[in-house]
C-alpha positions in Angstrom: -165.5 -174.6 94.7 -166.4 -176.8 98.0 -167.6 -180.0 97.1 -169.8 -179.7 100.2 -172.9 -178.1 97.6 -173.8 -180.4 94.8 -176.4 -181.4 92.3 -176.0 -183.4 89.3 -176.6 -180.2 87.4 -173.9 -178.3 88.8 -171.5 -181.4 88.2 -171.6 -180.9 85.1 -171.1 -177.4 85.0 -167.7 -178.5 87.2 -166.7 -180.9 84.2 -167.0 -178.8 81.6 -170.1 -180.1 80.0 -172.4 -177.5 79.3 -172.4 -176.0 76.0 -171.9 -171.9 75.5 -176.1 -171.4 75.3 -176.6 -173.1 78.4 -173.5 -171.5 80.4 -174.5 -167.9 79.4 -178.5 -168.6 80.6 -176.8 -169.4 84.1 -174.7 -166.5 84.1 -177.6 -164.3 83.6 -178.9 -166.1 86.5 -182.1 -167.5 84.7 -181.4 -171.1 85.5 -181.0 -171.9 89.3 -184.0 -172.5 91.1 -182.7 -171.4 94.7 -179.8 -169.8 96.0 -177.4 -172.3 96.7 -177.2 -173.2 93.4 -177.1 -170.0 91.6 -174.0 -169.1 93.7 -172.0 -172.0 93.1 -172.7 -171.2 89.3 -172.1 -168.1 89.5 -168.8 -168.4 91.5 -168.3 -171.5 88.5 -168.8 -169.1 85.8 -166.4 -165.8 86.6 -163.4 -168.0 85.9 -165.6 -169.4 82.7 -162.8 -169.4 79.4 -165.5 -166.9 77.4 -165.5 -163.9 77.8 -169.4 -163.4 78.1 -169.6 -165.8 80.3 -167.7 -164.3 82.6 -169.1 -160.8 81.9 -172.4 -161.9 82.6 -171.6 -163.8 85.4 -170.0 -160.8 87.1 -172.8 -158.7 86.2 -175.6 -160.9 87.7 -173.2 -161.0 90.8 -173.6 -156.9 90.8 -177.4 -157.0 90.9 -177.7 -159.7 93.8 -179.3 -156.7 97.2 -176.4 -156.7 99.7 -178.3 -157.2 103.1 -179.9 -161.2 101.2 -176.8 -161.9 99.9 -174.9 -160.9 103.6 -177.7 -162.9 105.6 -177.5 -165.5 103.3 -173.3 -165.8 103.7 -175.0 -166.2 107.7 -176.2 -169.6 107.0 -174.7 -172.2 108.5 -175.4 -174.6 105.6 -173.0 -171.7 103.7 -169.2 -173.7 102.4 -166.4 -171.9 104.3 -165.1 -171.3 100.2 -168.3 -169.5 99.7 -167.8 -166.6 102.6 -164.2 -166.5 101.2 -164.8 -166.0 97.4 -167.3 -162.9 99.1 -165.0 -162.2 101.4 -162.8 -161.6 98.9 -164.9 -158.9 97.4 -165.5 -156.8 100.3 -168.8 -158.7 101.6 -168.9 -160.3 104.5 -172.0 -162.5 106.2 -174.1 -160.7 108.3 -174.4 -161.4 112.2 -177.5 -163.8 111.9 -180.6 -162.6 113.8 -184.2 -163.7 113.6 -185.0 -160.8 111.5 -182.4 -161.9 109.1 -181.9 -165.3 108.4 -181.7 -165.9 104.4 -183.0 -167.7 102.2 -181.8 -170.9 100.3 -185.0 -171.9 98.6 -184.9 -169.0 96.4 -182.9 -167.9 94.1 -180.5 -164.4 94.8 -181.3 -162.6 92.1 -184.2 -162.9 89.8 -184.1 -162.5 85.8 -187.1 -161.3 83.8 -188.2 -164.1 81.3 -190.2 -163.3 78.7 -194.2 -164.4 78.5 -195.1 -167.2 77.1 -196.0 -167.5 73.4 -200.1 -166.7 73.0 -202.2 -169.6 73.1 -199.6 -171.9 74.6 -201.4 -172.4 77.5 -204.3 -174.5 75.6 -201.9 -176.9 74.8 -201.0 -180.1 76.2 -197.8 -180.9 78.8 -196.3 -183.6 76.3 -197.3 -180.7 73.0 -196.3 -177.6 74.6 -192.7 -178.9 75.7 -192.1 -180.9 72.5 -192.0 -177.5 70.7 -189.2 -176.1 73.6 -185.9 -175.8 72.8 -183.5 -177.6 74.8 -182.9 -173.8 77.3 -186.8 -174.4 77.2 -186.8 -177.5 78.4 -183.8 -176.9 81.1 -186.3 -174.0 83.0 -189.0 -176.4 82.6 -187.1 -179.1 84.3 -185.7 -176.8 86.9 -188.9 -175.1 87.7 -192.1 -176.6 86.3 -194.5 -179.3 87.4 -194.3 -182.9 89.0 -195.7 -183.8 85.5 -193.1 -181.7 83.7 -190.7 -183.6 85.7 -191.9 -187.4 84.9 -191.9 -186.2 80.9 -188.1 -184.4 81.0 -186.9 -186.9 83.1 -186.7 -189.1 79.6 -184.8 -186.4 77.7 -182.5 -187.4 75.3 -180.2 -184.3 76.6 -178.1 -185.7 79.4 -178.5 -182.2 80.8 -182.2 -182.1 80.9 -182.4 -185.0 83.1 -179.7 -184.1 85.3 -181.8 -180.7 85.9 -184.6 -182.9 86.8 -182.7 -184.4 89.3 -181.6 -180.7 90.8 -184.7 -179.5 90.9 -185.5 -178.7 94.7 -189.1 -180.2 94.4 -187.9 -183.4 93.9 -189.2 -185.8 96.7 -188.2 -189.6 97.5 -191.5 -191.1 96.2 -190.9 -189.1 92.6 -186.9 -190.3 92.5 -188.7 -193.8 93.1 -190.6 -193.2 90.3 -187.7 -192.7 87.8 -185.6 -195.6 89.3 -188.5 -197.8 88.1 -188.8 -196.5 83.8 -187.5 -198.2 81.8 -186.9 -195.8 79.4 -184.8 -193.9 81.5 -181.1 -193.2 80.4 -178.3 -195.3 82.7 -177.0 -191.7 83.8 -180.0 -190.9 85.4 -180.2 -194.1 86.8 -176.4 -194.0 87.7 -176.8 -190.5 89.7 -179.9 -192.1 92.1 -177.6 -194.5 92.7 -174.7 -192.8 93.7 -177.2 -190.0 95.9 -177.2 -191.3 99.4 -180.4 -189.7 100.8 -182.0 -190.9 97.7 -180.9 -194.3 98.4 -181.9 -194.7 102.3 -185.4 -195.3 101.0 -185.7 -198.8 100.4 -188.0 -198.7 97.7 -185.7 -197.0 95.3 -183.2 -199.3 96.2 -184.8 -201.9 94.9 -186.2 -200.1 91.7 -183.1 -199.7 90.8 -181.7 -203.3 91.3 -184.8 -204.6 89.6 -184.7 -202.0 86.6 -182.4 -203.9 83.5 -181.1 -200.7 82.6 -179.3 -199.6 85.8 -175.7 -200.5 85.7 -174.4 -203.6 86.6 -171.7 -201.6 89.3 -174.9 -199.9 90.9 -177.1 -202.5 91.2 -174.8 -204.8 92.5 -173.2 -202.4 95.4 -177.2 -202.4 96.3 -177.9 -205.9 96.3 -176.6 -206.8 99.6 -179.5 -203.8 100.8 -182.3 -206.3 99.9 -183.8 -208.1 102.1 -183.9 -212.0 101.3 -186.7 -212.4 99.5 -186.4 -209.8 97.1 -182.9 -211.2 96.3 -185.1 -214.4 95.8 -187.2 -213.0 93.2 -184.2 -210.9 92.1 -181.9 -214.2 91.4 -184.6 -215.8 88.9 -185.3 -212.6 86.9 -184.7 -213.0 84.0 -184.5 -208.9 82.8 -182.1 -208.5 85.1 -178.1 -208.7 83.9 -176.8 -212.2 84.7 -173.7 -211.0 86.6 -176.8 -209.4 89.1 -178.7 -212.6 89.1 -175.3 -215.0 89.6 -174.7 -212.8 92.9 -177.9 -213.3 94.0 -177.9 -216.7 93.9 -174.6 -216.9 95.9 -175.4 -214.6 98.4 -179.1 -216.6 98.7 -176.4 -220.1 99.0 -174.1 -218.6 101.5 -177.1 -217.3 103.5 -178.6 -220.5 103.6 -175.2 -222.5 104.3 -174.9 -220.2 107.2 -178.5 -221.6 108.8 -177.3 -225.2 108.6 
């Protein structure tokens, strides 16, 4: 698989991370919110070591319409290891037109869920997904609300919060948001800052230097970002590491040294 398509979802799929429950939802093509995604898993899972996996990834792979899938191959956003794992199975991409273009914002194939439970819908955001299972919780992430988000975003499954993050809704101001909780895991905080069109906005550049929970590599590859007087305000905090506030001090002495 070209590393050209990523989410922090999908990594861990490609490390192996993902228990059975989780890997056979994606096969059956429930999980990925737009079609990007649910290829690379898809093309992930045929090679998956169970059996089912594989079986249902190959299935799901049988329903996706010809003519989306061939204009979707068309796109030039498409990895040249994508067209060849088609390719390979007798579909080609079609000759793009205006007519037919593709679609990466939704998914290739769709999977029936079943209806919610009756009466859930009374209930509160923070009630009704405490009672989710974590596959509950996973879609909800993937698919549900900005408030949805700002609750799963907290999970204590790694993989809840890295769907968060892979959900195509996801905007700067939100990512922002998260690189300011404190409460937070370091992996979430650890994937903002490793994202680079997450962190080209300033303000989540200096969320996450400011947050005590981000680790001390991120925050201190950011810190020559800041401009000087956040690195001020940075060097006397006090919930911030010491290694971060030591470097900011230098950096604040060298600066000044240099005026002289």
């Amino acid at each position: 698989m070209d590393a050209a398509y990523r989410t922090p979802l999908l990594d861990l799929f490609r490390r192996g991370e993902v228990p059975h429950d989780v890997r056979i939802l994606a096969a059956r093509g429930i999980l990925a919110p737009r079609a990007h995604e649910q290829v690379a898993l898809l093309m992930l899972l045929v090679t998956d070591d169970d059996a089912g996996v594989r079986l249902a990834a190959e299935e799901t792979l049988a329903r996706i319409p010809l003519p989306p899938l061939a204009a979707f191959l068309a796109r030039p956003d498409v990895a040249d290891d994508v067209r060849a794992f088609f390719a390979a199975r007798g579909i080609s991409a079609a000759a793009a037109t205006d007519e037919l273009t593709g679609s990466a914002d939704e998914p290739m194939v769709e999977t029936p869920e079943p209806p919610p439970e009756p009466g859930s819908e009374r209930l509160g955001v923070h009630e009704r997904l405490a009672r989710f299972t974590v596959v509950d919780r996973l879609k909800a992430a993937m698919r549900g609300s900005r408030e949805e988000r700002a609750i799963l975003i907290r999970d204590h499954n790694r993989m809840v919060a890295a769907a968060v993050l892979s959900n195509p809704r996801v905007n700067d101001s939100e990512v922002e948001g998260f690189a300011r909780m404190p409460n937070v895991s370091e992996d979430v905080l650890r994937t903002i800052g490793n994202t680079r069109a997450w962190v080209k906005n300033y303000g989540t550049v200096l969320a996450l230097a400011r947050n005590p929970k981000t680790p001390v590599a991120i925050s201190l590859t950011l810190l020559p970002r800041l401009i000087e007087r956040d690195v001020k305000l940075l060097s006397a905090d006090r919930n911030v590491p010491e290694a971060l506030r030591v470097v900011a001090r230098r950096m604040l002495y060298v600066e000044n040294a240099r005026r002289r």
